[in-house]
N, C-alpha and C positions, 0 to 999 in steps of 0.2 A: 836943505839937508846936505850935507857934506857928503863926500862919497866916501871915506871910510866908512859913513852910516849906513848907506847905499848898501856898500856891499855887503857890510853885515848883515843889514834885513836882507837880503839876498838870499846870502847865505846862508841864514836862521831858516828860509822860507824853503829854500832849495833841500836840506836837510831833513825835514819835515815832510814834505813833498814827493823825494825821489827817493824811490826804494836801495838806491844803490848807495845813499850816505848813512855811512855808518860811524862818523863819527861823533862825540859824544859833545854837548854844551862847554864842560868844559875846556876840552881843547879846543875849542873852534876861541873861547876868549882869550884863551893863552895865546891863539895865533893870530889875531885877529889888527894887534900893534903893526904886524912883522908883514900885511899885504900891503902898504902903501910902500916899501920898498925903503930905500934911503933919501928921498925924500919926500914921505910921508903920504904918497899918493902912488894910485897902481902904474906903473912900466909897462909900455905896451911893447912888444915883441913881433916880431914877423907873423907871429902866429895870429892867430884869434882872438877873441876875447876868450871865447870857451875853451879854448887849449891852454888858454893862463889858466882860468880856472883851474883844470885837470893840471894840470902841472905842479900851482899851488895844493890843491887837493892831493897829489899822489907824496907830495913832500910833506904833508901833515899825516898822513896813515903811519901808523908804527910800520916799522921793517918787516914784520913776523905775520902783520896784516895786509900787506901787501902782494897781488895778486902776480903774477911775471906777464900777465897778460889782460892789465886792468882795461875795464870798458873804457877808461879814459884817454888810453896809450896810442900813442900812434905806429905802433909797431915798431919804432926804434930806441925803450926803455931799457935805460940800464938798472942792474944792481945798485947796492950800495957802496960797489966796488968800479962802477961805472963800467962792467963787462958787459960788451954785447953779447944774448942769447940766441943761440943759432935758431934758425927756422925750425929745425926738427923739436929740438926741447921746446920753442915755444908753442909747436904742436901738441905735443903730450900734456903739458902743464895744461894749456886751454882746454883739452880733452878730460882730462883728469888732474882735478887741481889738486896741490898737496898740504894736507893739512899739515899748519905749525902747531910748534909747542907753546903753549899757554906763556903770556908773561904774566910775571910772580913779582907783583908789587907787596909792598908792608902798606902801602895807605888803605885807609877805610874804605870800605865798599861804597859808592855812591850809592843816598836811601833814595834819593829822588830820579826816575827814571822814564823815560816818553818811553811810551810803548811800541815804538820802531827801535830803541837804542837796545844794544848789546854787548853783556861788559864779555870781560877772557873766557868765563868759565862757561857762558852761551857757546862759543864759538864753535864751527864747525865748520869744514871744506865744502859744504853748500851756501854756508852762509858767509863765503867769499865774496870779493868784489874780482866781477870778471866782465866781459865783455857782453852786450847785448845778446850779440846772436848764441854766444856760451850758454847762456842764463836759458836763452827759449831752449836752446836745444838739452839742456837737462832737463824744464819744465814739460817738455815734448817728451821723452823719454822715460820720466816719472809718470804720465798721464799714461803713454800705452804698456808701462809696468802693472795697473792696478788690472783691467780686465788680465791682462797674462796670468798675473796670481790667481785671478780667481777661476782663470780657466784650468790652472796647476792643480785647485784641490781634487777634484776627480779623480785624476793621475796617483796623485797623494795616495787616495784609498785602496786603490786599485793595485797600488804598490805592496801597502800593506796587506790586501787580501792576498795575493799571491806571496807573500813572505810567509805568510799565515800557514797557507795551503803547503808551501814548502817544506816548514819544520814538521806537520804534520807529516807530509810522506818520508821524513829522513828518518821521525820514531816510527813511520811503519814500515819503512824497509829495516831499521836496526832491527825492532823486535822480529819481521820475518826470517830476516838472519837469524838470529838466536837461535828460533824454533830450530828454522833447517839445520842449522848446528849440531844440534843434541838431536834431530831426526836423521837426518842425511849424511851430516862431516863426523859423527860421533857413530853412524852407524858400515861396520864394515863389511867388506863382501868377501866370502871363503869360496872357492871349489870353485867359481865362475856366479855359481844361481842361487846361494845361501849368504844371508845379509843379515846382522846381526845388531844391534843397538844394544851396548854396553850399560849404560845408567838405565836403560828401561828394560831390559834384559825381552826384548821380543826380536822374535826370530822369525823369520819367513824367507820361502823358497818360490823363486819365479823361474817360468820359463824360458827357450834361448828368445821370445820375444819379449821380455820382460814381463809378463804377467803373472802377477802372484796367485799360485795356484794355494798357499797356506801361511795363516801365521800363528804366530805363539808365543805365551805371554812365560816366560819358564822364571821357576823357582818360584814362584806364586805363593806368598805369605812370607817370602824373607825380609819385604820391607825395602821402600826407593833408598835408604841412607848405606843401605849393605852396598860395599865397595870389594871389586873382582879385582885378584890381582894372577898374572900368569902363575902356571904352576910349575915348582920347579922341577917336578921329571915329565919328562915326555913319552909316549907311547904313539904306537902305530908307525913311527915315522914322522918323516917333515910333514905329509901332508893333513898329522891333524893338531889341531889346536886345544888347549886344556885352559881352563880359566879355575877360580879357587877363590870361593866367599870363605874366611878365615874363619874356623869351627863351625862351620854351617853345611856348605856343600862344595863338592866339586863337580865341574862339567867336563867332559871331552865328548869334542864330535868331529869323526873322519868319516872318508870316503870309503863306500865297499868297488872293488874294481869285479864284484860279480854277483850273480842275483840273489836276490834274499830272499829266504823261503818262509812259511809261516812262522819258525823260529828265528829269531833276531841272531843268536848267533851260530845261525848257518846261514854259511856265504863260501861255500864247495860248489855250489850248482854252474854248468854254465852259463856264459855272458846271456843277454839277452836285453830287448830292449825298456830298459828302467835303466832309471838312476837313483843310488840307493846313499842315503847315508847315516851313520850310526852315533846315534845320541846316547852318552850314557854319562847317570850322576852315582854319585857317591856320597852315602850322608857323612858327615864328619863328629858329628855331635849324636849322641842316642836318638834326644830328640826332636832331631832335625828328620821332615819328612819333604823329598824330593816331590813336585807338585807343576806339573805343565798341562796348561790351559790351550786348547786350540779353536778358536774363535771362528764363526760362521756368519757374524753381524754384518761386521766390513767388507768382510769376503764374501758374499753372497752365493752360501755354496751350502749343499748338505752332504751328512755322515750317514753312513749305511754302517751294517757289520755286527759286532760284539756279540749279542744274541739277546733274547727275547723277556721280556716285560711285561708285566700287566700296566706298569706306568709307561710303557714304552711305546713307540708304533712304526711304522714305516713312511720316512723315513727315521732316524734317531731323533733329532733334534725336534721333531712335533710333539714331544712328549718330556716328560722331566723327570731325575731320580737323585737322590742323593747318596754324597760317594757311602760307598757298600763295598766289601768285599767280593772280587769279580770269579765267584765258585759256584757253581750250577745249582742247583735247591727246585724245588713244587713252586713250580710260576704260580699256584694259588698261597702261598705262604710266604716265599723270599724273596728276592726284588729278582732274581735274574731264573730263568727257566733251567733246562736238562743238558741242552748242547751250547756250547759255548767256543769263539774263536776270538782269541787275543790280535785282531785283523780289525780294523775301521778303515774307510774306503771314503773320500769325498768326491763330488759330482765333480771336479776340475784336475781331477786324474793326480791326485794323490792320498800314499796309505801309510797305517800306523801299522807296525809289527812289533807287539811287545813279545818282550826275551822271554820264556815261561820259566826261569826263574827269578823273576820280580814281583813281589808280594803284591801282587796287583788290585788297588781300588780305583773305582771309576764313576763318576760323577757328569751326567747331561744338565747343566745349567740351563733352563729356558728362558730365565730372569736374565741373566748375562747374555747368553745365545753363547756358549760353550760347551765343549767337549774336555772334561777334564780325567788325567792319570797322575794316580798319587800312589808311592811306596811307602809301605806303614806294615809293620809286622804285628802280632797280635797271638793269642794265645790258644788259637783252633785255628783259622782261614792259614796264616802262615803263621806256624809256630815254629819252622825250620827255620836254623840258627838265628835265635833272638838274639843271641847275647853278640849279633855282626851287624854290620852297620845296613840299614835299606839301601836297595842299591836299584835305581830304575834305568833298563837298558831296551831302548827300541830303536827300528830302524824307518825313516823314512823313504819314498820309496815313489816316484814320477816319475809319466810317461807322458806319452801325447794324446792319449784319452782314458776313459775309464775298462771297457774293453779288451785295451791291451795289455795297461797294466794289472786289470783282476788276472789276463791269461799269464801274465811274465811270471807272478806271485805262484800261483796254484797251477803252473803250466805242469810240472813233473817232469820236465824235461829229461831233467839227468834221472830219473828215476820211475817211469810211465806207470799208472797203475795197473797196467794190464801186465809188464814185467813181472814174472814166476806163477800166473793165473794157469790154473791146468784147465783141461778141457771140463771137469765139472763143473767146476767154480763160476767158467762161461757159462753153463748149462743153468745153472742154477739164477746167475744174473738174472739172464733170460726170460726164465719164467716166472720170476719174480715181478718184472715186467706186465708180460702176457698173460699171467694169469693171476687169480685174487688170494688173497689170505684171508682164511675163515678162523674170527678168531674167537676161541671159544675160551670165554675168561668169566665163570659163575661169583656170585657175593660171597658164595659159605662154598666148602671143602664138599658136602656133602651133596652139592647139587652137580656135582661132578663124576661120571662113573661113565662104563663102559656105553652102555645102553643112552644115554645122551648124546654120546658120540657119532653112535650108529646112526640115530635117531638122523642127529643134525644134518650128518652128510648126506642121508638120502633126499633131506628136502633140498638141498641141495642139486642133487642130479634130478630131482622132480619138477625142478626151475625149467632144467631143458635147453635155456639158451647161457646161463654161466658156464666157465669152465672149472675142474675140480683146483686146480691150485694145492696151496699148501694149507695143512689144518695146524694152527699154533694153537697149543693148549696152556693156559698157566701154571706158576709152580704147584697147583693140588695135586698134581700127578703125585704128589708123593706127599706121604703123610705128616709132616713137618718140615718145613723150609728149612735144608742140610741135608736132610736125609737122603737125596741123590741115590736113592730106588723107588721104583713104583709102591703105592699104596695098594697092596696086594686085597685088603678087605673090599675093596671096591672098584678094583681091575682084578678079578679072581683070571681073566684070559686075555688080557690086554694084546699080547702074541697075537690072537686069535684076530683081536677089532683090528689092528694094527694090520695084519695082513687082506682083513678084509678092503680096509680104504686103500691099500695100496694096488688091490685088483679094481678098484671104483676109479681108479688115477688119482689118488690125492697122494701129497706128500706130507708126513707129521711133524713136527716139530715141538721140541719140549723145552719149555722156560727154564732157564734155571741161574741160580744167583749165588753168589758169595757170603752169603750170611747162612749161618747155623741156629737154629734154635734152640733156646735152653732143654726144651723138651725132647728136641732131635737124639734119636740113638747114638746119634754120631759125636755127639756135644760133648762128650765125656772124653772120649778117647780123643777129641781135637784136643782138647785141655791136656792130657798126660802127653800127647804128642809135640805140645806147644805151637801146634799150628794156628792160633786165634793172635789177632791184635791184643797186645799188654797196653795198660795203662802207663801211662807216660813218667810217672811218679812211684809208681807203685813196686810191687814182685813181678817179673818177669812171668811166675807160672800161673800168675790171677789175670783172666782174661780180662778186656774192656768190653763191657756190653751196649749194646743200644736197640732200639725202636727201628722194626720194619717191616710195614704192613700190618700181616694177620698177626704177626708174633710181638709181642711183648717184651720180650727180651730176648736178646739174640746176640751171638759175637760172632767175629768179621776174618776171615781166613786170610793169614797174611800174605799175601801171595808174595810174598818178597822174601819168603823164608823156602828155600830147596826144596825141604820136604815137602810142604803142601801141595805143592805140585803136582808133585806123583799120586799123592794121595787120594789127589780130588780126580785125577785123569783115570785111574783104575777104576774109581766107581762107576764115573760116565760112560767108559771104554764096556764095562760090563751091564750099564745097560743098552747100550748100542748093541752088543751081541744081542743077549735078550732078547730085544725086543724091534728089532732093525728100525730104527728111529733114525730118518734122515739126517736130521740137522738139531740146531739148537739156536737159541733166542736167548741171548746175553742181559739179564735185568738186573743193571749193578747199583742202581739205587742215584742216587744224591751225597753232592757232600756232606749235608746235614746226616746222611742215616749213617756218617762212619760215629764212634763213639767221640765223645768231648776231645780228652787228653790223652787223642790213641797215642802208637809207640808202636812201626815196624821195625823188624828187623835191620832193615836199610832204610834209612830216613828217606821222606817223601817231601819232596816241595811242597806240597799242597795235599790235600785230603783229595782232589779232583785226579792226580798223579796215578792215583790207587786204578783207575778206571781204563788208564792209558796201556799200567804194565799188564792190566787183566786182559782186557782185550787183546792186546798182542801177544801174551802169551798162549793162549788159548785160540786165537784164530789160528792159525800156524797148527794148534795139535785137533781141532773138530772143524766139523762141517759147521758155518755162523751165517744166519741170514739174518742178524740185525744186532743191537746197540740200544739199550734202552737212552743211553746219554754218553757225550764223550766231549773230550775236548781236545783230539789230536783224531785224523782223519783214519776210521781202520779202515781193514783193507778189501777190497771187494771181495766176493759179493755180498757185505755184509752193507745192508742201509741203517743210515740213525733215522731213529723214529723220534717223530715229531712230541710233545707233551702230551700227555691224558689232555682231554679237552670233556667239559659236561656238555650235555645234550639242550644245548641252548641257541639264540640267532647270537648273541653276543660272542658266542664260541665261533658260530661258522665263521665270524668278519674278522677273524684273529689266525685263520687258518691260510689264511695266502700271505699275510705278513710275517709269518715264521718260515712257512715254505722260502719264501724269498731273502730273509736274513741269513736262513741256515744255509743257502746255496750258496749266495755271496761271501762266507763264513769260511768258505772251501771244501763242503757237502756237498758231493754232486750226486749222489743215491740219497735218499731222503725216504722212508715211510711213514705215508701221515693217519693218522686215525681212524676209527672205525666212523664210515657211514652211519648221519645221525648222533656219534658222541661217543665215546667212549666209556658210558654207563654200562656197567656188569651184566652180566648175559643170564638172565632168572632161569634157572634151568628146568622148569616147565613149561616154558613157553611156545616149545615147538608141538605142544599137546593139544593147544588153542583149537577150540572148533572151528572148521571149516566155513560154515555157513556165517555170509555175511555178518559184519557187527561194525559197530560204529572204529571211527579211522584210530583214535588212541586206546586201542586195547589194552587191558591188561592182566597181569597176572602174576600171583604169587605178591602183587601189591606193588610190583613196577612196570610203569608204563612206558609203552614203547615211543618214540620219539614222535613228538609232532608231525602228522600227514605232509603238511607244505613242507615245512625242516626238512623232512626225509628227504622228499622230490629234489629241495637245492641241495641240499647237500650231495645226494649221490649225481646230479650235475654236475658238480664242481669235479668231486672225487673222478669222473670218467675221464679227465683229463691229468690227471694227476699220475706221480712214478707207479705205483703200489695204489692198487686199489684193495680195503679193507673191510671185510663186512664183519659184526656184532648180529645184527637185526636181517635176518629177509628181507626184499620185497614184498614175498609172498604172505608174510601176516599180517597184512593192512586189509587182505581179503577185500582187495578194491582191483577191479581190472585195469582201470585205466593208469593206476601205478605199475600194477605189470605191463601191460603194453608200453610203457615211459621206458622202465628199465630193459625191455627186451631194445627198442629202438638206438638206447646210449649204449647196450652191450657191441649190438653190430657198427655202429659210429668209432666205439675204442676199438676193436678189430683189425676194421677195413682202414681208418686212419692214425687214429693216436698212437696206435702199439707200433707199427712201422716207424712214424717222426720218432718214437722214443727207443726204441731200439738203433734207428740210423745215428742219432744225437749219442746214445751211450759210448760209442768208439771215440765223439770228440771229450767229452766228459773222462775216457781215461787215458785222452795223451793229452789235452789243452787241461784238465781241469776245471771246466765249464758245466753249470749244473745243467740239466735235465732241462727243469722248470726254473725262469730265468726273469729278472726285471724288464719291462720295458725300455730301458737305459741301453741295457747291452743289448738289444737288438736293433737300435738306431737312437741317434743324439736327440736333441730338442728339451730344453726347460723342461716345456710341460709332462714328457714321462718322468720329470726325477720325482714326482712327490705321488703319483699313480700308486696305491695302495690293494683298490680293490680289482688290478685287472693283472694279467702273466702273458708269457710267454713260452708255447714249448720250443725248444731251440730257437730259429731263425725265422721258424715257416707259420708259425700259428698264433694268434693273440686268444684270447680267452678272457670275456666279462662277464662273470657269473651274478643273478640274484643275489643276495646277501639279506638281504630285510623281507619281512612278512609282508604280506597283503602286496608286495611289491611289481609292477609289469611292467616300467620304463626305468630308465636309468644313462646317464651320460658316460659313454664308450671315448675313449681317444685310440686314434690308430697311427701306427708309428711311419715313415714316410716308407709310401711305395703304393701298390696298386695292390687290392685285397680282394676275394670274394667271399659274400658275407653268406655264413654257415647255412641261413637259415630261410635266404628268398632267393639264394645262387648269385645276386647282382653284385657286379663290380663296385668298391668302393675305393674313394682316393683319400690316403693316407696324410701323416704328419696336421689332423686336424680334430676337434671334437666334433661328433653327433649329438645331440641335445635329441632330451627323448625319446630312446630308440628305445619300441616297443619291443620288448620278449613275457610273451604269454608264458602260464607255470609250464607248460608241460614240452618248451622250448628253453633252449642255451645261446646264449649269442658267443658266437665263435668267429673268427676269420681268418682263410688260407692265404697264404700269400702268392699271389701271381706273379709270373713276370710284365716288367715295365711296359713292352709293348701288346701285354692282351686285349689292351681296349682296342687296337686294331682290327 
């Protein structure tokens, strides 16, 4: 074989063989003439055999396929320009070879192909010709790249779960923005402690430690799209702010720099400590009715105050009513009772003062947990000036507890109520106090007469251990309600009886009221006088009539008219001469019992208005020991008297939650009902035989009150301002009811009448009642919701029975150190007793010690 043969089979074999030839069949025949040199056989050279090869080999590789650092090179390869590459570029290149750009032939793609060969379009910068160690060390490299990847996927996920997690917290930090936005950046702060949110229109007032003592949800039913815009006059000054929903309503709320009394717009009193400030809306539209909502949910707090319900209870918010117009009515008929105080109080030391000229309705949400006030006029409740827009003005009003700010409110500072008291007046306080009211009030006119009288107060001093007190008789003293003179047919010597009980020690007292009867003597000449209320529509000289009590029809003496005045004082005047009658007993009815469409003289806010100028007129010209209902505080020694209450256990458990509403109301004199219930007084009953008979007697076809009833009841009552008797003890013809009542007469005596006489001095310069919640007489949760238990001032707790069949019941004592009424032993305070026995014919009561008597 020739060696051109030689070396082609060689080189065919070499090709096939070594991964590093990459040249293709055909060129190896194309060059295959051109390796025996010129003449016709291979040239040997200094070098090798193998280095010819590579040499022949690097001069057959295209240009663009050629490595700068072929595995065949000896390290001193040139270009095709024969430039030496320096050591550094032939570093980089070795390390990272560069890929060329494809050659671009027009010939046919070879079809026939060994499966080592690779045409242009294979090509790629691995699939270089490089040097050995090159080759391993990418192979090397590629091999410890595949675990790295697969150690990378983990990483991968892990990547993505935290990118995950990321945009997750950027939508809930945006979204908590947002919120805080329209809660916090959109809601502004006034005065330093009132914070206001515009788009949601809730207002709330916090402390100087920022606690929110109140909030409020205002203008409630205007709708979230109603937009406030300023308003463009201003009042009070810089320092208040006016907002204005366009034909709907307007707001302004400024600061008062002095105390605010139970009317909203009085702020003459001096400074004190509260902080007060004055909300008032404006309706813009007819029927646009101003409407704020004061919420208890969030705020976890309760409302005292307003006055009394059969839906209601103590505290407010246990109970529900819907809005109603806020005017006194028969707590068994209308939704609110006799006494009434435009005041709400909540457990975190802040109060509502509504203005008492704002058509005021009032709404306890229990569904919501709200307190709501709404101004809405109407065609009786406020009928004064319909054709003006509602206009609801109250003042807000915090301190640093409840305590201070009921005293700052009803303190009387700038005006005490003992100011202009003469020394009667005190006298009469006194023993109104210390001694009881015998009240003699029969069903029919006819079981009333002299001889009943007599009767009553003897058994009376036959008791032995009561004291005589004052005898209050109802309006039968005279023979039609107006007539305001004695019923001479059946007081033929009234003089006479009159002077008798005032040699027995009793004081008389005569009922008497503001309505005339049609049947009244008097009812004719009020009409030609024009002293009666006109109907609102009508003729001036056609009275308005209405319903009250015994009478059927009846009309309402204007007191707003000059004359009447006099008219009515001469009558009374001349029976006080007469018949020397101590005092008088004010029964001015309800707003219900004025007529529909009355018409005074001088227009009247409210038909409850009527009650306020009666009362002050009339206290000022007579001697007055009480108020059937009121809704502005008269003046001593006149006490408001609690509602009629029937002779029932549901009646007794309704009688300490009105004591206690009506005091916090700003009633610190209060008279609560008769012993037993305030069922009519059958005027035969003091005729009853002697000799024993079963515990519920009766006679003339009414029975006397329940035996146990009695017993708690007159419990309870021995603690109470004004003790009231209807019923004896002594006609139960049971001894151990008298010896009960003789034991609680010397108990009130020697204890109660003292506490409640020392307490009356703070009562008329703090304004603090008598009989008091356990709140104000020390903090703690648990007395805010305490319903069946009181306080006389500071010194006494009181848990009376309330339920039948009853002898244990859970007592809470307020913090302090106590001895308990009823076994002398010391108890410690600020905790409940569970099951603490009281037998009937005992009261659980507790004095307050000082701190160290347990020593």
């Amino acid at each position: 074989m020739s060696n051109e043969s030689k070396f082609n089979a060689f080189a065919h074999k070499f090709k096939y063989r070594s991964p590093l030839w990459i040249e293709s069949d055909s060129d190896l025949s194309k060059s295959s003439g051109s390796l025996s040199g010129s003449g016709g056989s291979i040239q040997s050279s200094s070098s090798d055999s193998s280095g010819s090869v590579n040499n022949y080999l690097d001069s057959k590789i295209p240009e663009h396929h050629q490595s700068s650092a072929s595995g065949f090179s000896d390290g001193n390869t040139a270009d095709e320009n024969n430039e030496v590459l320096s050591e550094e570029e032939r570093t980089k290149l070795s390390r990272a070879p560069v890929r060329s750009s494809r050659r671009k032939t027009g010939g046919p793609r070879r079809l026939g192909r060994s499966e080592f060969s690779m045409d242009e379009d294979d090509y790629s910068p691995s699939n270089s010709v490089t040097s050995v160690n090159s080759l391993a060390s990418l192979l090397k490299e590629k091999l410890q790249g595949i675990p790295q990847k697969m150690r990378k996927k983990p990483t991968d996920y892990k990547l993505r779960a935290f990118v995950g997690l990321m945009f997750l917290a950027i939508v809930f930090f945006v979204s908590f923005a947002y919120v805080l936005y329209h809660r916090q950046a959109l809601t502004k702060t006034y005065f330093e402690r009132v914070r206001f949110n515009g788009p949601k229109r809730i207002l709330s007032i916090h402390t100087k430690d920022d606690v929110e003592i109140l909030r409020a949800s205002l203008a409630v039913g205007l709708g979230v799209s109603a937009k406030a815009y300023p308003c463009l006059e201003t009042t009070h000054g810089e320092e208040s702010w006016c907002l204005e929903w366009a034909r709907a309503l307007r707001l302004r709320l400024y600061p008062l720099r002095r105390a605010a009394s139970t009317s909203a717009s009085a702020t003459t009193s001096s400074a004190i400590n509260a902080t007060c400030y004055a909300i008032h809306w404006t309706a813009l539209h007819p029927d646009a009715e101003p409407t704020d909502c004061f919420d208890w949910g969030e705020t976890k707090l309760r409302w005292y105050g307003g006055g009394q319900s059969l839906n209601l209870t103590w505290p407010l918010d246990a109970g529900a009513i819907d809005f109603t117009p806020f005017i006194t009515g028969d707590i068994q008929k209308a939704q609110w009772g006799n006494v009434l105080s435009r005041y709400f109080i909540n457990s975190k030391g802040a109060a509502l003062i509504v203005d008492e000229e704002s058509p005021l309705h009032v709404s306890v949400d229990g569904g919501r947990r709200r307190l709501c006030l709404r101004a809405k006029r109407d065609d009786f409740a406020f009928a004064s000036g319909a054709s003006e827009p509602a206009e609801l003005k109250y003042n807000v009003c915090t301190a640093r507890d409840m305590k201070s700010l009921h005293s700052a409110i009803h303190g009387h500072r700038s005006a005490p109520l003992w100011d202009g008291l003469k020394p009667k007046d005190m006298q009469t306080l006194e023993s109104l106090i210390s001694e009881p009211v015998w009240q003699i009030a029969p069903r029919f006119k006819r079981e009333l007469n002299a001889e009943t009288i007599s009767k009553y107060t003897e058994d009376v001093i036959n008791l032995g251990f009561l004291k005589q007190g004052h005898v209050l008789i109802n309006e039968f003293w005279q023979s039609e309600v107006g007539d305001l003179s004695v019923d001479r047919s059946r007081f033929e010597a009234l003089n006479v009886t009159v002077d008798k009980l005032h040699r027995r020690g009793f004081k008389v007292t005569f009922t008497v009221q503001p309505f005339v009867s049609t049947e009244s003597a008097n009812f004719a000449d009020a009409v030609q006088r024009r002293l009666l209320v006109g109907e609102r529509s009508g003729d001036s000289r056609i009275p308005a009539l209405t319903r009250f009590k015994s009478s059927a029809s009846a009309g309402v003496i204007d007191i707003t008219n000059n004359r009447s005045v006099p008219w009515m004082l001469e009558k009374l005047r001349g029976v006080i001469d007469e018949y020397n009658i101590d005092s008088f007993f004010l029964d001015l009815g309800t707003a219900y019992d004025m007529p529909r469409y009355y018409r005074c003289e001088r227009n009247l806010l409210n038909p409850d208005q009527y009650k306020t100028v009666f009362t002050r007129t009339f206290e000022a010209a007579l001697d007055t020991v009480g108020v059937s209902g009121a809704v502005a505080l008269p003046r001593p020694p006149a006490f408001v008297a609690l509602p009629p209450f029937e002779s029932s256990w549901g009646a007794l458990g309704r009688v300490i939650p009105a004591l206690l509403t009506y005091g916090v109301g700003g009633y610190p004199f209060i008279m609560p009902g008769a012993v037993g219930g305030d069922i009519y007084w059958p005027g035969g009953e003091q005729f009853l035989p002697s000799a024993k008979g079963p515990t519920d007697t009766q006679s003339n076809g009414v029975a006397l009150p329940e035996r146990e009833l009695y017993i708690r009841w007159l419990q309870l009552a021995t603690f109470l301002p004004v003790m009231k008797f209807t019923h004896l003890p002594s006609k139960y013809n049971d001894e151990r009811v008298l010896e009960m009542a003789k034991n609680l007469t010397v108990l009130r005596q020697k204890l109660i009448t003292p506490l409640l006489l020392k307490y009356k001095r703070e009562a008329l310069e703090e304004g603090l009642p008598l009989v008091r919640p356990l709140w104000l007489v020390s903090g703690g949760d648990a007395a805010l919701a305490v319903r069946d238990e009181f306080a006389v001032g500071d010194e006494l707790v009181v848990a009376p029975i309330l339920s039948p069949g009853q002898t244990t019941r859970e007592v809470y004592l307020p913090a302090g150190v106590w001895q308990d009424g009823i076994d002398g032993s010391l108890r410690k305070g600020n905790r409940w007793m569970h099951e603490y026995h009281v037998p009937l014919h005992r009261v659980a009561y507790f004095l307050r010690k000082p701190d160290d008597m347990r020593f």
